[in-house]
Structure formats: C-alpha cells, structure tokens
BATI-892959 format. One record per atom (N, C-alpha, C, O): y, z, x; residue in one letter; residue number from 1; atom name. Coordinates in Angstrom, 3 decimals. Atoms other than C-alpha are relative to their C-alpha. Layout:
% BATI-892959
+----------+----------+----------+----+-----+----+
|       yy |       zz |       xx | aa |   i | at |
+----------+----------+----------+----+-----+----+
|        Y |        Z |        X |  a | NUM | CA |
...
+----------+----------+----------+----+-----+----+
//
This chain:
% BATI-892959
+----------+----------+----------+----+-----+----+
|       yy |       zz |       xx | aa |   i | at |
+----------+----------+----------+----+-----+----+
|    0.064 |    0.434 |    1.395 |  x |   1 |  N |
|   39.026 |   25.458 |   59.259 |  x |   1 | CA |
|   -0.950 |   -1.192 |   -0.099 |  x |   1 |  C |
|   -0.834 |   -2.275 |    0.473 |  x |   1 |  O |
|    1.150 |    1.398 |    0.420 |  x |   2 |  N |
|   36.146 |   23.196 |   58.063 |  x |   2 | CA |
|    0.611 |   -1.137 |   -0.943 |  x |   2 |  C |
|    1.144 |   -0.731 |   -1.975 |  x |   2 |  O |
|   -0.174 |    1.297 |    0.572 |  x |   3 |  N |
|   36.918 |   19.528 |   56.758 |  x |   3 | CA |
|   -0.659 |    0.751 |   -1.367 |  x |   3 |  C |
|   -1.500 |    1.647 |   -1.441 |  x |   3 |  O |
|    0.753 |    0.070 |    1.178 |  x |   4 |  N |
|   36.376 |   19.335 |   52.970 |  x |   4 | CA |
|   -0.858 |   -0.900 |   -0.481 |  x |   4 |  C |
|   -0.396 |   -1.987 |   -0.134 |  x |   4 |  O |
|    0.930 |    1.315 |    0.465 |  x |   5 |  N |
|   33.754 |   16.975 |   51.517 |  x |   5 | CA |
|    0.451 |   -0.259 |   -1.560 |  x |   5 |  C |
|    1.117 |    0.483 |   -2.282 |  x |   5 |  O |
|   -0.661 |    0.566 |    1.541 |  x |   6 |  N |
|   34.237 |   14.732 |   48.093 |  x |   6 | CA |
|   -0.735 |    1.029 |   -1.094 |  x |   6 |  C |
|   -0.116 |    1.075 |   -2.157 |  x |   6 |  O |
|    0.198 |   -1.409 |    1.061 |  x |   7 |  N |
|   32.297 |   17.871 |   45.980 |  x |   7 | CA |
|    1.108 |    0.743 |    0.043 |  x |   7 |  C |
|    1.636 |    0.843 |   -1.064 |  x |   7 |  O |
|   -0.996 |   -0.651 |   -0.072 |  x |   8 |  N |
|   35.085 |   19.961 |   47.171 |  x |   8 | CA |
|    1.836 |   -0.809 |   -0.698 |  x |   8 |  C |
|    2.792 |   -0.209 |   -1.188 |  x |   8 |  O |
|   -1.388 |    0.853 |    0.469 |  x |   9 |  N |
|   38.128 |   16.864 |   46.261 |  x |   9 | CA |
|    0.182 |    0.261 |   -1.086 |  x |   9 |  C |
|    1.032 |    0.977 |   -1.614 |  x |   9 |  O |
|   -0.143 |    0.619 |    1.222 |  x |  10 |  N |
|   37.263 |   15.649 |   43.369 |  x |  10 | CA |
|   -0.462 |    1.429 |   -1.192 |  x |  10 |  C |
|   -1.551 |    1.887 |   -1.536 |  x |  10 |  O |
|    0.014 |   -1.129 |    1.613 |  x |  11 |  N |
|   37.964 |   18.493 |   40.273 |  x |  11 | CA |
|   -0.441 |   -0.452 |   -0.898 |  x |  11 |  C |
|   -1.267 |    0.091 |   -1.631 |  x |  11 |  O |
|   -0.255 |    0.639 |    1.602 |  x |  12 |  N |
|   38.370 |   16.007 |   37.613 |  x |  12 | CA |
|   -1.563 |   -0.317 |   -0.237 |  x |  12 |  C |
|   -2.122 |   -1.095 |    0.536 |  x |  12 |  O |
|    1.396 |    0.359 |    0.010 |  x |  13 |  N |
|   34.622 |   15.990 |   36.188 |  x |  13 | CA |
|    0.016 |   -1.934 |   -0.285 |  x |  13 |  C |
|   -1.089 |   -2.474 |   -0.258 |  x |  13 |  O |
|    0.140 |    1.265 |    0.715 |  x |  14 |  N |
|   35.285 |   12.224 |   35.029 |  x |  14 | CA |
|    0.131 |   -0.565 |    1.556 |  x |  14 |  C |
|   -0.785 |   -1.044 |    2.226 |  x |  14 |  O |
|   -0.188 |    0.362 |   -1.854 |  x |  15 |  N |
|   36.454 |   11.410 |   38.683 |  x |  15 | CA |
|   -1.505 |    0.221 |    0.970 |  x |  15 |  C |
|   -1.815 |   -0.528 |    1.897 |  x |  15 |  O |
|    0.955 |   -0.484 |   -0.491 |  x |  16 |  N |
|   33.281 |   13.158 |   39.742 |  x |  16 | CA |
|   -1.193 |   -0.828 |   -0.301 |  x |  16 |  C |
|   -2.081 |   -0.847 |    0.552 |  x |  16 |  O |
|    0.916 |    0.725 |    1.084 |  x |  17 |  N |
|   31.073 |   11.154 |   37.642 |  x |  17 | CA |
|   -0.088 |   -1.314 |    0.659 |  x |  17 |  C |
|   -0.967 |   -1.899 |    1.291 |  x |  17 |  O |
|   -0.025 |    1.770 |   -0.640 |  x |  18 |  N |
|   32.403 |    7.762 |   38.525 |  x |  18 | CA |
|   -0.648 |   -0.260 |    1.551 |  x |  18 |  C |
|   -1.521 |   -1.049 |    1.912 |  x |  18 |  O |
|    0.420 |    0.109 |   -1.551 |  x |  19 |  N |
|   32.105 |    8.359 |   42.368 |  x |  19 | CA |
|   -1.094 |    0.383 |    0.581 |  x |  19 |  C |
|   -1.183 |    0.350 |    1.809 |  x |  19 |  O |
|    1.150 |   -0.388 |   -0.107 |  x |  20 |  N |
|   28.783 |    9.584 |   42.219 |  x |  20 | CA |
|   -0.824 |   -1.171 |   -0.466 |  x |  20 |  C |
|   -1.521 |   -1.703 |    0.398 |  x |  20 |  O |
|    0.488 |    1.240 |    0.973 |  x |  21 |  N |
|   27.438 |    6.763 |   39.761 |  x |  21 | CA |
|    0.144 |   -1.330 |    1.621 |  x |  21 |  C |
|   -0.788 |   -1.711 |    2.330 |  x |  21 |  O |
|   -0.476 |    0.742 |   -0.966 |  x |  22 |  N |
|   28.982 |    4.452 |   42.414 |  x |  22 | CA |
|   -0.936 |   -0.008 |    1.305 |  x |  22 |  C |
|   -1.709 |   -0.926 |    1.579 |  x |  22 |  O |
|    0.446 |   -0.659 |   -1.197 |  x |  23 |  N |
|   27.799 |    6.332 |   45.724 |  x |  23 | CA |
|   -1.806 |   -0.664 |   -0.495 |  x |  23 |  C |
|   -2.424 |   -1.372 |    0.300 |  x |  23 |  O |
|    0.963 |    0.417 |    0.095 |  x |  24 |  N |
|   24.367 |    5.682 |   43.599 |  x |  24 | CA |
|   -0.723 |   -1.261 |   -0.005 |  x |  24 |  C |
|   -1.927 |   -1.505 |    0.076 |  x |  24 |  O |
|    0.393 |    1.307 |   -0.105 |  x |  25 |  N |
|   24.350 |    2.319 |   43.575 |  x |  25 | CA |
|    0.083 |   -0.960 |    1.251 |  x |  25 |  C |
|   -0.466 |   -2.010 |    1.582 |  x |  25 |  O |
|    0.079 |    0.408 |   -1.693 |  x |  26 |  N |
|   25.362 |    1.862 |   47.096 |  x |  26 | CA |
|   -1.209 |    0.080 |    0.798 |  x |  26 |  C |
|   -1.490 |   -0.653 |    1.746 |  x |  26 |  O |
|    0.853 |   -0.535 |   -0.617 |  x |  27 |  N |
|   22.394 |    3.731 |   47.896 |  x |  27 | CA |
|   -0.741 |   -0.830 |   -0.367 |  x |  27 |  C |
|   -1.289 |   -1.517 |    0.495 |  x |  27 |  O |
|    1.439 |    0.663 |    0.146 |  x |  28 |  N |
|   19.883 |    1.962 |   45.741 |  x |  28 | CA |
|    0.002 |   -1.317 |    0.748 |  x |  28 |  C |
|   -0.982 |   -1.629 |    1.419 |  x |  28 |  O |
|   -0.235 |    1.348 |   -0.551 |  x |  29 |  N |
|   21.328 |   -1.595 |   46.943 |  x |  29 | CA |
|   -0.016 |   -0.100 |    1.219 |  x |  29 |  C |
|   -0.333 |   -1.206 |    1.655 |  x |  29 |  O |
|    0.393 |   -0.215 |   -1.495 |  x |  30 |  N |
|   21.282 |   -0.275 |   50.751 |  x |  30 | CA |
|   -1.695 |   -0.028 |    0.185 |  x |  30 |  C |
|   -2.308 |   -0.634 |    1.064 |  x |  30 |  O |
|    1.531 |   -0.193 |   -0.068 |  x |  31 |  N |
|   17.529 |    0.660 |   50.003 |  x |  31 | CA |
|   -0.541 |   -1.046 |   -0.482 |  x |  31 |  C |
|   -1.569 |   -1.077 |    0.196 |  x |  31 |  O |
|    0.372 |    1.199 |    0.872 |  x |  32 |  N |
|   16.557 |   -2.539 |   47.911 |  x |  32 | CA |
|    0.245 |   -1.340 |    1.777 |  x |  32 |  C |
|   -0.518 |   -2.272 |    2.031 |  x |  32 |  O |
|   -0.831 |    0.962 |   -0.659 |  x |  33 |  N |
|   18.559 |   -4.540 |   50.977 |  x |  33 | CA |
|   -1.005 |   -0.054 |    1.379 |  x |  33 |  C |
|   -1.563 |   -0.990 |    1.952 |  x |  33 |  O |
|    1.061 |   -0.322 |   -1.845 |  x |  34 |  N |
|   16.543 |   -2.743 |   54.456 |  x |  34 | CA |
|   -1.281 |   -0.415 |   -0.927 |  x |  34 |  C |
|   -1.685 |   -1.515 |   -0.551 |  x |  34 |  O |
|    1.639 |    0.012 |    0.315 |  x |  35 |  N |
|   12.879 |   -2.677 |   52.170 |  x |  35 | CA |
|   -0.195 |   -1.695 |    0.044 |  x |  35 |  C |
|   -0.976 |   -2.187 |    0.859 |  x |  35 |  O |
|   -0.265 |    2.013 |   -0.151 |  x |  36 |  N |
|   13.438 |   -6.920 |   51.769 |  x |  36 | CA |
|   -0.023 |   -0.312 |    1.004 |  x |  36 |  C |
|   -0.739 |   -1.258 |    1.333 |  x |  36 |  O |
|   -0.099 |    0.507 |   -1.325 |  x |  37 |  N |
|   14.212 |   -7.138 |   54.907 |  x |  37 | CA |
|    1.420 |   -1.091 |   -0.154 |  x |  37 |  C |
|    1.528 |   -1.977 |    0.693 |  x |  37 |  O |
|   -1.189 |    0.991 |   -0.090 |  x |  38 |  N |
|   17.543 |   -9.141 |   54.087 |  x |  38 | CA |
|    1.034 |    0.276 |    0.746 |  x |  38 |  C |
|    1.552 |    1.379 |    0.916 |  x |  38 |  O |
|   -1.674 |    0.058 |   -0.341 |  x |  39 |  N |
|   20.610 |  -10.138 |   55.710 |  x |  39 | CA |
|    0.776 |    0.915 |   -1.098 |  x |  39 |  C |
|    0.276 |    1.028 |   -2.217 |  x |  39 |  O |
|   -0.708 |   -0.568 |    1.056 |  x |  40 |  N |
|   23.190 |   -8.071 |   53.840 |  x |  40 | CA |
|    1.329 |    0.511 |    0.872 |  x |  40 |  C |
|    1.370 |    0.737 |    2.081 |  x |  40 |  O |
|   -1.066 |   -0.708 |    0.033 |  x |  41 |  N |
|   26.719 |   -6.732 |   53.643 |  x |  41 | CA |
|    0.684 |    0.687 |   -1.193 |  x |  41 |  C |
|    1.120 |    0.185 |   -2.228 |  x |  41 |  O |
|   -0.584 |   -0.886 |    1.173 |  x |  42 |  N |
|   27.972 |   -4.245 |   51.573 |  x |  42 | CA |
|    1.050 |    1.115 |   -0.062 |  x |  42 |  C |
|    1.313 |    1.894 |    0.854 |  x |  42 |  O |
|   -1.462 |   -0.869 |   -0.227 |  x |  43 |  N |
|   31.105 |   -2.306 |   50.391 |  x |  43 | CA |
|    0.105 |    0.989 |   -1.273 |  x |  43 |  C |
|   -0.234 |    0.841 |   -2.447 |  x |  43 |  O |
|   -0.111 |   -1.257 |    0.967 |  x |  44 |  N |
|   31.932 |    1.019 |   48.857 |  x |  44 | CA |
|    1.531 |    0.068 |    0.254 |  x |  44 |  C |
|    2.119 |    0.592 |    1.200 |  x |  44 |  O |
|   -1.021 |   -0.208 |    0.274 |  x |  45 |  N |
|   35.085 |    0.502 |   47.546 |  x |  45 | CA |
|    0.575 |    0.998 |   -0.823 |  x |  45 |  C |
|    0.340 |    1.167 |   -2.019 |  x |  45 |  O |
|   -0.500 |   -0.966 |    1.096 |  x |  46 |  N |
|   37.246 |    3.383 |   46.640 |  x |  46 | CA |
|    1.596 |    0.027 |    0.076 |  x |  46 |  C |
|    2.114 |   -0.377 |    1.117 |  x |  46 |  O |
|   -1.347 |    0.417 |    0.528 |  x |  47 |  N |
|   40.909 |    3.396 |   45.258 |  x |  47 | CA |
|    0.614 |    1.727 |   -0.534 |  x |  47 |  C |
|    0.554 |    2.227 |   -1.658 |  x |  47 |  O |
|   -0.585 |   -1.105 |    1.322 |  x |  48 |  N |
|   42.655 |    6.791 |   44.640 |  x |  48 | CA |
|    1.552 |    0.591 |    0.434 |  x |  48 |  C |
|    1.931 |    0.757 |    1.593 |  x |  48 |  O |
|   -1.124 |   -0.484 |   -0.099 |  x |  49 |  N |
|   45.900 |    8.060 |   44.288 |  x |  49 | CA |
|    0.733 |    1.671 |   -0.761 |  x |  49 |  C |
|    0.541 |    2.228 |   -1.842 |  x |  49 |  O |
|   -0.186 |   -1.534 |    0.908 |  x |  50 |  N |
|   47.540 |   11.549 |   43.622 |  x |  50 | CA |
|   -1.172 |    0.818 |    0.103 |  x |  50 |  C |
|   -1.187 |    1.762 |   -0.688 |  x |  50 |  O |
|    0.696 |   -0.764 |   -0.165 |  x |  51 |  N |
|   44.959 |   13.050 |   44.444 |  x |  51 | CA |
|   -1.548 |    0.330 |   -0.832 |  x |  51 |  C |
|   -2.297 |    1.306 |   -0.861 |  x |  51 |  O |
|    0.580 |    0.214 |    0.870 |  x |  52 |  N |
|   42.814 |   11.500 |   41.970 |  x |  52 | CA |
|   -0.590 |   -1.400 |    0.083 |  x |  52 |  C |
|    0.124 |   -2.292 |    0.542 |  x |  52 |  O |
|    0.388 |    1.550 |   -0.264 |  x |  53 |  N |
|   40.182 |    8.181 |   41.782 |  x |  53 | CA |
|    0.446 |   -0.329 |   -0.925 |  x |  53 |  C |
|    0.540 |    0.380 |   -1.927 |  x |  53 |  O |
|   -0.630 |    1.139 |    0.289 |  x |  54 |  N |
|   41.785 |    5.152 |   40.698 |  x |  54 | CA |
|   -1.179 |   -1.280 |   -0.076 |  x |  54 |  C |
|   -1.030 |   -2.192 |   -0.889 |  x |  54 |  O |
|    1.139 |    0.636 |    0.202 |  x |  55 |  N |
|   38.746 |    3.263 |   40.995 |  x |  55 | CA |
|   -0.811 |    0.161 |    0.791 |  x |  55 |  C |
|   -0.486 |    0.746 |    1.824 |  x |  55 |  O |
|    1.072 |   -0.302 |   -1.054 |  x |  56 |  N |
|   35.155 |    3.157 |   42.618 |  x |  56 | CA |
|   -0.734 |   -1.544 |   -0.289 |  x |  56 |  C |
|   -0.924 |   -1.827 |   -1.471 |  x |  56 |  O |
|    0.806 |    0.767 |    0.612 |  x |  57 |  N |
|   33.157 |   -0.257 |   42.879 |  x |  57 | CA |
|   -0.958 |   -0.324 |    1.274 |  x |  57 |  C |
|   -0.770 |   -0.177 |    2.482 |  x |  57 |  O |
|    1.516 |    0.895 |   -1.313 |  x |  58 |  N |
|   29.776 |   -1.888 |   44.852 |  x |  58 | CA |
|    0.805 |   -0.735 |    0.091 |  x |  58 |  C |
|    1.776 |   -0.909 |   -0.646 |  x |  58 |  O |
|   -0.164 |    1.391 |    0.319 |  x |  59 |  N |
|   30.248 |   -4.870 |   46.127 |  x |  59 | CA |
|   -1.162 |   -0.693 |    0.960 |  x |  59 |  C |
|   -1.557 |   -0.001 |    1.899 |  x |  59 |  O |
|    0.662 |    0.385 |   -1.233 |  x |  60 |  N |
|   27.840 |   -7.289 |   48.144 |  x |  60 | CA |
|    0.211 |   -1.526 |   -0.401 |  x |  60 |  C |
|    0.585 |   -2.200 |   -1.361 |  x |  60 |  O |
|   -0.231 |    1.475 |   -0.204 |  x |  61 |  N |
|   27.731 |  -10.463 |   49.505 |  x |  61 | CA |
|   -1.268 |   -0.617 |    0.533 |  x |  61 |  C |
|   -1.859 |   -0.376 |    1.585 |  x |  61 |  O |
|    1.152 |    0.597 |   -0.335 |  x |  62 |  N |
|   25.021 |  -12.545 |   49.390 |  x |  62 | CA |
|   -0.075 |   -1.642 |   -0.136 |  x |  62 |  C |
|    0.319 |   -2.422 |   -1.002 |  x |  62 |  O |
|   -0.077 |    1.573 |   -0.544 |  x |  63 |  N |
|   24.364 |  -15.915 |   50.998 |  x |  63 | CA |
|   -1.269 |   -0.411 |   -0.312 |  x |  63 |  C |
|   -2.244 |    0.335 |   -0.406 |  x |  63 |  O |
|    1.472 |    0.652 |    0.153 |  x |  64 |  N |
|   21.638 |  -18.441 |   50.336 |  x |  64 | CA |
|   -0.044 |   -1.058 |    1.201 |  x |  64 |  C |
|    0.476 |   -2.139 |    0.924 |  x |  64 |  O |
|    0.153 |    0.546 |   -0.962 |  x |  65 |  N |
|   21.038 |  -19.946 |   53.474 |  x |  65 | CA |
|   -1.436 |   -0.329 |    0.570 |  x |  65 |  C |
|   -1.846 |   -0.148 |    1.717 |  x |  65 |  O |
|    0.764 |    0.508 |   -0.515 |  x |  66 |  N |
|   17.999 |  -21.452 |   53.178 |  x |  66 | CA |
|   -1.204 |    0.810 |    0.664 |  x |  66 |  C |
|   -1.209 |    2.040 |    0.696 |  x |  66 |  O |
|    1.363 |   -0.801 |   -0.683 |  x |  67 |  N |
|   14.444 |  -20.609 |   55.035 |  x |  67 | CA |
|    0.520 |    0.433 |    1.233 |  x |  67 |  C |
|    1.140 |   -0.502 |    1.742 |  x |  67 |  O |
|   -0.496 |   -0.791 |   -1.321 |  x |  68 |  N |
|   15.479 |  -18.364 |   58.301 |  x |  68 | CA |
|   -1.518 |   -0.437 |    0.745 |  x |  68 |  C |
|   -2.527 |   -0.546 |    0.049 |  x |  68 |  O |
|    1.228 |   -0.254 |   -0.779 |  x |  69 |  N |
|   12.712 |  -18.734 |   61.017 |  x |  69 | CA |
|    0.353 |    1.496 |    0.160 |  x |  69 |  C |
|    1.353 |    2.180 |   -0.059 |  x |  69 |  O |
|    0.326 |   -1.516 |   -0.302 |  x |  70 |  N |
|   11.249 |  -15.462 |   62.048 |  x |  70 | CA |
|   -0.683 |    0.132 |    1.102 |  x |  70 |  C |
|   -1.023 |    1.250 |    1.488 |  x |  70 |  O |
+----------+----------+----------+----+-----+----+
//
C-alpha cells in the first residue's frame, strides 16, 4: 500500500486552498532566503484536527546582527 500525500488528505477545497497558499509562501521565502545568501530559519506550521486543517502559517526569524565577515 502506498503512503498518501496532502492532494490525496485534504477533501475540503477550503482546507486545500489554505495549505497550498501557505506551502507557497514557504517556498517563495525559502527562495528569496538561499538567492540573498542569508542566515535564515523558517517554519511551516500546520495545525489540524479531525481530519481537517485547523490552521496553516509561515513563520521566520530574522536577526540583525550587524556586518558578518565573509
């Protein structure tokens, strides 16, 4: 039996929506984060219950620490 992926979970088109929207902004902010060349950490928070999302959010953390040598 093959694992399911989140196309296969998530029914609820509104559920579908959010966690995609989300997933997209992880991506652009991963890609925005390596092209800079910055320090970075980042989180794809997801929240669901019943079988259903409960929430989806970015998050990152960003420090100002000044000129780095290189």
């Amino acid at each position: 039996m093959n694992n399911p992926d989140w196309r296969e979970l998530l029914k609820d088109d509104e559920d579908l929506v959010r966690f995609i929207r989300n997933m997209e902004k992880f991506n652009q902010l991963f890609c925005d984060m390596v092209i800079e060349k910055k320090e970075f950490t980042l989180r794809l928070e997801v929240k669901g219950k019943k079988g259903r999302l409960v929430h989806c959010r970015v998050g990152t953390d960003e420090f100002d620490r000044g000129e780095k040598e290189k």
